[in-house]
C-alpha positions in Angstrom: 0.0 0.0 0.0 1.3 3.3 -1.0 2.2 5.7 1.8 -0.5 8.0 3.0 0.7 11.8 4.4 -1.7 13.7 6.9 -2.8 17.1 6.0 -2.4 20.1 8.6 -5.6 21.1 10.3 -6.3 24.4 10.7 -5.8 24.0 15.0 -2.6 22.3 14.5 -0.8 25.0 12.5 1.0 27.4 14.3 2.7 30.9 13.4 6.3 29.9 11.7 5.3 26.6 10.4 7.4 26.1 7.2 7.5 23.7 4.1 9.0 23.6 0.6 9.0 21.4 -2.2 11.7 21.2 -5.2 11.4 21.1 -8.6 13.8 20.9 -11.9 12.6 23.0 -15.1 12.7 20.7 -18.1 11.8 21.2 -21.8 9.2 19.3 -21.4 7.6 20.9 -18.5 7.7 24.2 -20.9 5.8 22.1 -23.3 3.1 20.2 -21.1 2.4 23.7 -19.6 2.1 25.0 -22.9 -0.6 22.7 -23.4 -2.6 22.6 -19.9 -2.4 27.0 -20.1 -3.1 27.3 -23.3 0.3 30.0 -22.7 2.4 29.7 -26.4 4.3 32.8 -25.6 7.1 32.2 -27.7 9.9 33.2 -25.0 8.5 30.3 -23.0 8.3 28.0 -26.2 11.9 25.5 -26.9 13.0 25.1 -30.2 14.1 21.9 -31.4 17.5 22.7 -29.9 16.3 23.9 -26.6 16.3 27.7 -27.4 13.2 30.2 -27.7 11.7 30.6 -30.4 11.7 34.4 -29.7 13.5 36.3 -27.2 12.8 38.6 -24.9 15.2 41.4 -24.1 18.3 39.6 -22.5 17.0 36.6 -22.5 19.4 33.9 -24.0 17.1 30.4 -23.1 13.7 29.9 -23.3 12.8 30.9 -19.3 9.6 29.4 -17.9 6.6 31.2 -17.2 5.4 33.2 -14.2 2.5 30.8 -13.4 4.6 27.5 -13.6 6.7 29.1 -10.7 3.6 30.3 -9.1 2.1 26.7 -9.6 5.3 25.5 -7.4 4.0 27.6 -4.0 0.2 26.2 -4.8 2.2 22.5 -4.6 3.5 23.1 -1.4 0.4 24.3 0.0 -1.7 21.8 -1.6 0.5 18.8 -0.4 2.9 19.7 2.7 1.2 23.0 4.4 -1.8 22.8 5.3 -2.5 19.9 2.2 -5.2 18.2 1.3 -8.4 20.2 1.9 -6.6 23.6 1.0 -8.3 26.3 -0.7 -6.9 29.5 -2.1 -8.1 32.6 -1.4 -5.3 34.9 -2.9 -1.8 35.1 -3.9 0.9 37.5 -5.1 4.1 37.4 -6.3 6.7 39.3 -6.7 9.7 38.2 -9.9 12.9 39.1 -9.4 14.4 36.8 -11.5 13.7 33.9 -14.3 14.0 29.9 -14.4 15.3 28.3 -16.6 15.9 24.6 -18.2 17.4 22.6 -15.9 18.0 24.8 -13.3 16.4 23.2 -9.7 14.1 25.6 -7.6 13.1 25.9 -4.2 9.3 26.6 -3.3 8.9 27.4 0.6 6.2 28.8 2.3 6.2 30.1 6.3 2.8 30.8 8.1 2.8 34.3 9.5 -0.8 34.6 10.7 -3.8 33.0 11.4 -7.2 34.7 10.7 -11.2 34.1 10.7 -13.2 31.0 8.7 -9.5 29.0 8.7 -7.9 31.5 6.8 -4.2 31.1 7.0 -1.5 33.8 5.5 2.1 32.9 3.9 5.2 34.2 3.3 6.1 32.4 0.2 9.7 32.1 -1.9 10.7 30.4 -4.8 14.8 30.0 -4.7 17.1 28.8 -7.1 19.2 25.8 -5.1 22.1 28.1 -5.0 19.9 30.2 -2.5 19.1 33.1 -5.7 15.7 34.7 -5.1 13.3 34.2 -8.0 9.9 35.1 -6.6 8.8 36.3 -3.3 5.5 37.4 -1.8 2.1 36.3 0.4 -0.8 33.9 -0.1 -3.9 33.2 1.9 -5.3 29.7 2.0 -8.4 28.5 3.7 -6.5 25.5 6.2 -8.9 22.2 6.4 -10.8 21.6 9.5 -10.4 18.0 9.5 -8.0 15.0 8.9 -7.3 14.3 5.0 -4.4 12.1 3.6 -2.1 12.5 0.7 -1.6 9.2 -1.1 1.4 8.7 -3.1 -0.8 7.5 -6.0 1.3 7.3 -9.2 -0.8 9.5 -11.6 -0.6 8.2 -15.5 2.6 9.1 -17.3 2.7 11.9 -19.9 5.0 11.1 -23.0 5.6 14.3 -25.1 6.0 13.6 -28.5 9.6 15.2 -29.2 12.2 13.7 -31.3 14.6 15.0 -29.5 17.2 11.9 -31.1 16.8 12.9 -35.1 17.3 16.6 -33.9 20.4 15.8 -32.5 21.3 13.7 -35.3 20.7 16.3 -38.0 22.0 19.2 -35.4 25.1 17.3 -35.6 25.1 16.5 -39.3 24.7 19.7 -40.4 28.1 21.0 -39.1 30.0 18.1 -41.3 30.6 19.2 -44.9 27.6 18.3 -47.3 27.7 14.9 -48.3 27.2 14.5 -52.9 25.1 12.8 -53.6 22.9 11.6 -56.3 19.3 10.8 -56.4 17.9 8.5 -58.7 14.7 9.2 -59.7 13.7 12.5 -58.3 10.5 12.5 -60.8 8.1 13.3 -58.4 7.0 16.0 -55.8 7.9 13.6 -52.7 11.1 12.3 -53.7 12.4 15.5 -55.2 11.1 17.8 -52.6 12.8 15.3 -49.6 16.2 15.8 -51.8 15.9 19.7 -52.0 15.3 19.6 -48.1 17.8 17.7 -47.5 19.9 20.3 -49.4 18.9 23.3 -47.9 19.5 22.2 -44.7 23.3 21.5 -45.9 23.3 17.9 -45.8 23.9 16.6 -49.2 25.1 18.5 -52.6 22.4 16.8 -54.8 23.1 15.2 -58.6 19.2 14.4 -59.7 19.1 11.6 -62.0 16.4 10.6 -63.8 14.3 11.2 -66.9 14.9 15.1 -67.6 11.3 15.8 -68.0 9.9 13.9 -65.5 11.9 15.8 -63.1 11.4 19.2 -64.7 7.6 18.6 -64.2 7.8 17.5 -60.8 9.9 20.7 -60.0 7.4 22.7 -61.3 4.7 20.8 -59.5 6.4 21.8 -56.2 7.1 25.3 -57.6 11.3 24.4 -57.3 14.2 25.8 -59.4 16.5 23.3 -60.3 19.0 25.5 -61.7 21.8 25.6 -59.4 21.6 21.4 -59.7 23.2 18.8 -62.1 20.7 16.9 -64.0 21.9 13.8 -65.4 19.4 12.2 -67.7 18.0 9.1 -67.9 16.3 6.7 -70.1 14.2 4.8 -67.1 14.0 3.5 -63.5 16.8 1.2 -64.5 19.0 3.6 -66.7 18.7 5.9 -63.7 19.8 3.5 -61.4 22.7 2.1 -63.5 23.9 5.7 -64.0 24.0 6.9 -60.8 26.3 3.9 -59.5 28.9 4.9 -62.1 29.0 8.2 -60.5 30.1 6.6 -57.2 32.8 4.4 -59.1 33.7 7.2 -60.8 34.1 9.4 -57.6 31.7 11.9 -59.1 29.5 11.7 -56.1 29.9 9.6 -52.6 26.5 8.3 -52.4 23.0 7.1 -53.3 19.5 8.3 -52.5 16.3 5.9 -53.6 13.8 8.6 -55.3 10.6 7.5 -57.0 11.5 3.7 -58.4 11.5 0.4 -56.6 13.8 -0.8 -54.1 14.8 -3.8 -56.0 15.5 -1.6 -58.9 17.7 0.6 -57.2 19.3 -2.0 -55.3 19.9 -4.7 -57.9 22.2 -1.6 -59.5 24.2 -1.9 -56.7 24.8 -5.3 -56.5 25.5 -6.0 -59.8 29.1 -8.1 -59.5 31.0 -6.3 -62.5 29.6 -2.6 -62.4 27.8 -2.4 -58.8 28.9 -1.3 -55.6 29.0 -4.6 -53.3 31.5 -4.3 -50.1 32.6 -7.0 -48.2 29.6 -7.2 -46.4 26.0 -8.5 -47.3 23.6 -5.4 -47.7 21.1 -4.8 -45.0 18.4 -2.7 -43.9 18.6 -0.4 -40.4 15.1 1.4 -39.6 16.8 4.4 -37.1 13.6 4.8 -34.7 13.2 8.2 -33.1 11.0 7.7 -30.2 8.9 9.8 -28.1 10.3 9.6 -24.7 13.6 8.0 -25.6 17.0 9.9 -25.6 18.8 7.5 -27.8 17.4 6.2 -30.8 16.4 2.4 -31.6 17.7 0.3 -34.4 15.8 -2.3 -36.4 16.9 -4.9 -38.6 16.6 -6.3 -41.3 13.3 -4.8 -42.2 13.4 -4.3 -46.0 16.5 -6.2 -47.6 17.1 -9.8 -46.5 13.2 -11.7 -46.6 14.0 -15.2 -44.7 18.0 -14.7 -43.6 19.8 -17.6 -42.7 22.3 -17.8 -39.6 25.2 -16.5 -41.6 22.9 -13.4 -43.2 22.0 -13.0 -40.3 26.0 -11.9 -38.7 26.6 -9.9 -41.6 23.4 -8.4 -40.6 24.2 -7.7 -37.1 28.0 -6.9 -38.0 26.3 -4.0 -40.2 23.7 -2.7 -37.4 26.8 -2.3 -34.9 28.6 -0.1 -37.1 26.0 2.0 -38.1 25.0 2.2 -34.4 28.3 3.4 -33.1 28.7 6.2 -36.4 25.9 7.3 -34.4 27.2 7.4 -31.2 26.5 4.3 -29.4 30.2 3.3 -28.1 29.2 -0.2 -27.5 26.0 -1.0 -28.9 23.5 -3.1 -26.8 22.0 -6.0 -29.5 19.2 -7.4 -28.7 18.0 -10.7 -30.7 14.5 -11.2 -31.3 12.4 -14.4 -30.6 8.8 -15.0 -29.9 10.0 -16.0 -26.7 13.3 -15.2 -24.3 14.7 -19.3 -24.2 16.1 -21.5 -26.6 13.6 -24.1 -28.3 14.7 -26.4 -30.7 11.3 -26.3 -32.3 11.7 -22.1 -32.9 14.7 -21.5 -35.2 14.7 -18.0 -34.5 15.9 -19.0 -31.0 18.6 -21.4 -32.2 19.9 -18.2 -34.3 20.1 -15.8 -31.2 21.9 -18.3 -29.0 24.7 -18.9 -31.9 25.1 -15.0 -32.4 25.3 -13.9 -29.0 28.2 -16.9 -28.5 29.6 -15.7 -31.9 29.6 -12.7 -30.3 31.7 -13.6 -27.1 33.9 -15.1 -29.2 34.8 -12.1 -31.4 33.0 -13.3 -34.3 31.1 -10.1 -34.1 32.6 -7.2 -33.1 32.0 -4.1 -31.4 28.9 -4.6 -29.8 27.7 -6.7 -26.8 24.9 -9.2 -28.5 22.6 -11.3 -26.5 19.3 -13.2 -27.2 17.0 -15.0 -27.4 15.1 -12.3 -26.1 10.9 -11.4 -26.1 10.3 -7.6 -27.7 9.1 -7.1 -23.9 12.2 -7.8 -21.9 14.6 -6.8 -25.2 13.3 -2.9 -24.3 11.8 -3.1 -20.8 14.0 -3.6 -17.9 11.1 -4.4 -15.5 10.0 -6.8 -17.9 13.7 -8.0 -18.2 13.5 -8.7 -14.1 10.1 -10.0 -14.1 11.4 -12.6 -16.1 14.7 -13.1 -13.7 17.0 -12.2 -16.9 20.3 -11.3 -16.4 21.9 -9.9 -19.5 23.5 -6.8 -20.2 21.2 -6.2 -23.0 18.1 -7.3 -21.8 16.3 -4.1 -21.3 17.9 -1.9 -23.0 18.9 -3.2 -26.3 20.0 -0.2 -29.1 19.8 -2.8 -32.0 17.0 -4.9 -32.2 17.4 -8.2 -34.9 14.5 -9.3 -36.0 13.5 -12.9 -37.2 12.7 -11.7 -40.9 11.9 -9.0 -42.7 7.9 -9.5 -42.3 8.3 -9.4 -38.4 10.8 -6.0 -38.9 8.5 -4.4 -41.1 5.8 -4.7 -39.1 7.8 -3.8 -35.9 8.8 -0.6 -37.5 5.8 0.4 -39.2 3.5 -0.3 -35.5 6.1 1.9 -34.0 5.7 5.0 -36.7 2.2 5.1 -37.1 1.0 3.2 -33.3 3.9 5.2 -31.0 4.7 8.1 -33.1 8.4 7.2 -33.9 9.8 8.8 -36.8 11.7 6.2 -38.8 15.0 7.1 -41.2 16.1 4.1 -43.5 19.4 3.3 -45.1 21.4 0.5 -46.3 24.2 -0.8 -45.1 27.3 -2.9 -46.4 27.7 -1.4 -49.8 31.0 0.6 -50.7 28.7 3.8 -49.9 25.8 3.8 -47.2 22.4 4.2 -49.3 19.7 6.3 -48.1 16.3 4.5 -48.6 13.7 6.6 -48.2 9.7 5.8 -47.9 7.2 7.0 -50.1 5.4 7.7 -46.9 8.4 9.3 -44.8 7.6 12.9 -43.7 10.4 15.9 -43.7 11.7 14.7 -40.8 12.4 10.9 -41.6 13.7 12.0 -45.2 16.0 14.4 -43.2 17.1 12.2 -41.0 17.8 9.5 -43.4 20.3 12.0 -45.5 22.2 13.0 -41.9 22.5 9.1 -41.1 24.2 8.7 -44.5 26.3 11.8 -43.9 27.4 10.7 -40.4 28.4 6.9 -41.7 30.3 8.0 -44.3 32.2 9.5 -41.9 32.4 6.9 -39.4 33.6 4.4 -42.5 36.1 6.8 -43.7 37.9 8.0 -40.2 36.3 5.4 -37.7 35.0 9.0 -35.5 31.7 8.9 -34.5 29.5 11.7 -33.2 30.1 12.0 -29.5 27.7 9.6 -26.9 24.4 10.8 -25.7 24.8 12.3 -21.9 21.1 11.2 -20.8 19.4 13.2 -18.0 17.5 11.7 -15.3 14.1 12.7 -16.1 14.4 14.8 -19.3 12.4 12.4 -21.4 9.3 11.3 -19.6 7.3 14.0 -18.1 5.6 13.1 -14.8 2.3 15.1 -13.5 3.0 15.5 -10.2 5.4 17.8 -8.0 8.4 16.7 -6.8 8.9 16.9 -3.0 11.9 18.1 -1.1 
């Protein structure tokens, strides 16, 4: 049973009675009280990389608003002094200064007087922790008359839909030198609009090749100029494809992007023995997840490629996930193998798989990562699921790269997670000379964004072994909780 905390009575409180509560300002606080207020002020509004999206004078960070800090005193008196039962009768507030993300604040209140019909008066302050006055002033409450209880009832969790992992990812993209590239295809709005994007925001130096005219009309059907880009023409899908991997081989350009053709056009280009672009590696699929309420992204494999794979696809599949994982910033990649269930049975091959790779593995036959499995999608992701289940692993829980069965069960996985969860998914191929970015003809902006800065960061990673730097997680940034937090 959950602990149960009395409430002051109005008899029982005395003049210089004192409580306080603490609090830390995240991004997401900004956001979920953007929402309950109905407040979009923009210099209380984070941008994508944390900063306001307008700024007030001297302000530098987005600062949060009056009423937030005001809500921290009505915390205290609601749950400490008096508590439950508390009514308000007024309150002022005096601002001396602002709070901002991730600074820790100090609400305390101090009973000064007593009055008629309960009424109870408070000096109240709101501190930074390293004692800096933000707010100071009175309120007046109407104290219960009788016994009530705060229950330490775990309210349901708020998950703000921020993908805060392909805004790094691009953030840190964007400050590499744009990454040529040619896209084959770009003869319709989607494909050649996701290119120009992906352009504009400095991550690739496009080559569009494809049938001129087809991509003339879909320029003008998305109202772009083209004439600061190479056109190389085409005859079809298939010429398109064909010419755009002699580019690579020729050095022309340093990668590929899919526009509007099939996959197994583009990709049967590329693994053409004599004029393709095969590396020493099997090509393979990596859906990069974005997901709401996770810092780091999650990997899934192979969902597009490889239909059945056997046991020896299925390292070169792994092999490629770990590398893409740490171009990305995952120093040593957590791989979790996918099974229906989380021990080996003969009778489920997918089991027999996951207990040869994550021995492969140990012995080095897989490097860079730490690989374990079998392992249920539950207690692969979920580390109370994970001890539930009397697991010890040190993936289980908190795998990066998830290997699934076949491509059906990835597929699914990914698309459930995109349009069930509200990931945002990038695509791209690895084991090629060149990592390929795949894109969806249902990817938004932000996937076909992401999908050219994943491309931009492994050829990097492939060409000096540097990845971007590791992801410092912050207790609390990423799920928002809708309660106060006591001192």
């Amino acid at each position: 049973m959950k602990a149960m905390h009395p409430n002051r009575t109005f008899d029982e409180i005395a003049v210089g009675d004192r409580a306080e509560v603490s609090r830390t300002l995240t991004v997401n606080d900004l956001l979920v009280f953007a929402h309950a207020s109905g407040n979009l002020n923009p210099i209380h509004m984070p941008s994508a990389s944390g900063a306001p999206t307008m700024l007030a004078e001297g302000q530098k960070e987005a600062i949060a608003p009056s009423s937030w800090v005001a809500g921290l005193v009505s915390c205290v008196l609601g749950t400490k002094l008096p508590g439950p039962g508390t009514l308000y009768r007024s309150q002022a507030l005096t601002f001396h200064d602002r709070v901002h993300v991730g600074e820790t604040v100090i609400a305390a209140v101090r009973v000064v007087a007593k009055g008629d019909g309960r009424a109870v008066r408070f000096a109240t302050s709101v501190r930074r922790s390293d004692g800096m006055l933000i707010a100071e002033g009175e309120s007046t409450v109407i104290a219960p008359a009788e016994r009530g209880y705060l229950t330490e009832a775990e309210l349901p969790e708020i998950v703000v839909q921020r993908h805060v992992a392909f805004d790094r990812l691009i953030g840190v993209a964007r400050t590499l030198p744009a990454l040529s590239t040619a896209v084959v295809c770009p003869n319709d709005g989607k494909a050649l609009k996701g290119a120009l994007l992906a352009a504009e925001a400095g991550l690739i130096v496009p080559v569009l090749v494809g049938p001129r005219g087809a991509t003339l009309k879909a320029a003008v059907e998305i109202g772009a100029d083209l004439a600061a880009f190479e056109i190389v023409d085409a005859d079809d899908d298939h010429d398109a494809a064909q010419r755009a991997v002699a580019l690579v081989r020729e050095g022309h350009v340093a990668n590929l992007m899919k526009g509007n053709l099939h996959s197994d056009v583009f990709l049967g280009a590329v693994v053409r023995k004599e004029s393709g672009l095969r590396g020493v590696r099997r090509l393979s699929h990596v859906f990069v997840m974005d997901l709401p309420g996770r810092p780091r992204p999650l990997l899934i494999t192979d969902a597009a490629i490889n239909i059945a794979p056997t046991l020896e696809m299925k390292v070169e599949i792994v092999q490629n996930a770990i590398d893409l994982a740490r171009a990305l910033g995952i120093e040593m990649p957590r791989v979790g193998i996918l099974s229906a269930v989380e021990t080996v049975n003969p009778a489920i091959q997918s089991t027999l798989d996951a207990a040869v790779l994550s021995k492969m593995a140990e012995r080095g036959q897989i490097r860079g990562g730490i690989v374990d499995g079998p392992l249920a999608m539950d207690n692969a992701i979920d580390l109370g699921a994970a001890r539930t289940k009397g697991i010890q692993s040190l993936v289980a829980g908190q795998a990066d790269v998830l290997v699934v069965p076949n491509l059906e069960s990835g597929n699914m996985l990914a698309k459930e997670l995109t349009f069930l969860a509200g990931a945002e998914a990038a695509g791209i191929v690895m084991g090629a000379r060149v990592p390929l970015i795949l894109t969806s003809r249902a990817d938004d902006e932000q996937s076909r964004l992401a999908s050219a800065a994943l491309a931009l960061l492994v050829e990097r990673w492939q060409r000096t072994g540097v990845g971007i730097a590791p992801v410092a997680v912050a207790a609390g940034e990423d799920r928002t909780r809708a309660r106060c937090a006591a001192s």
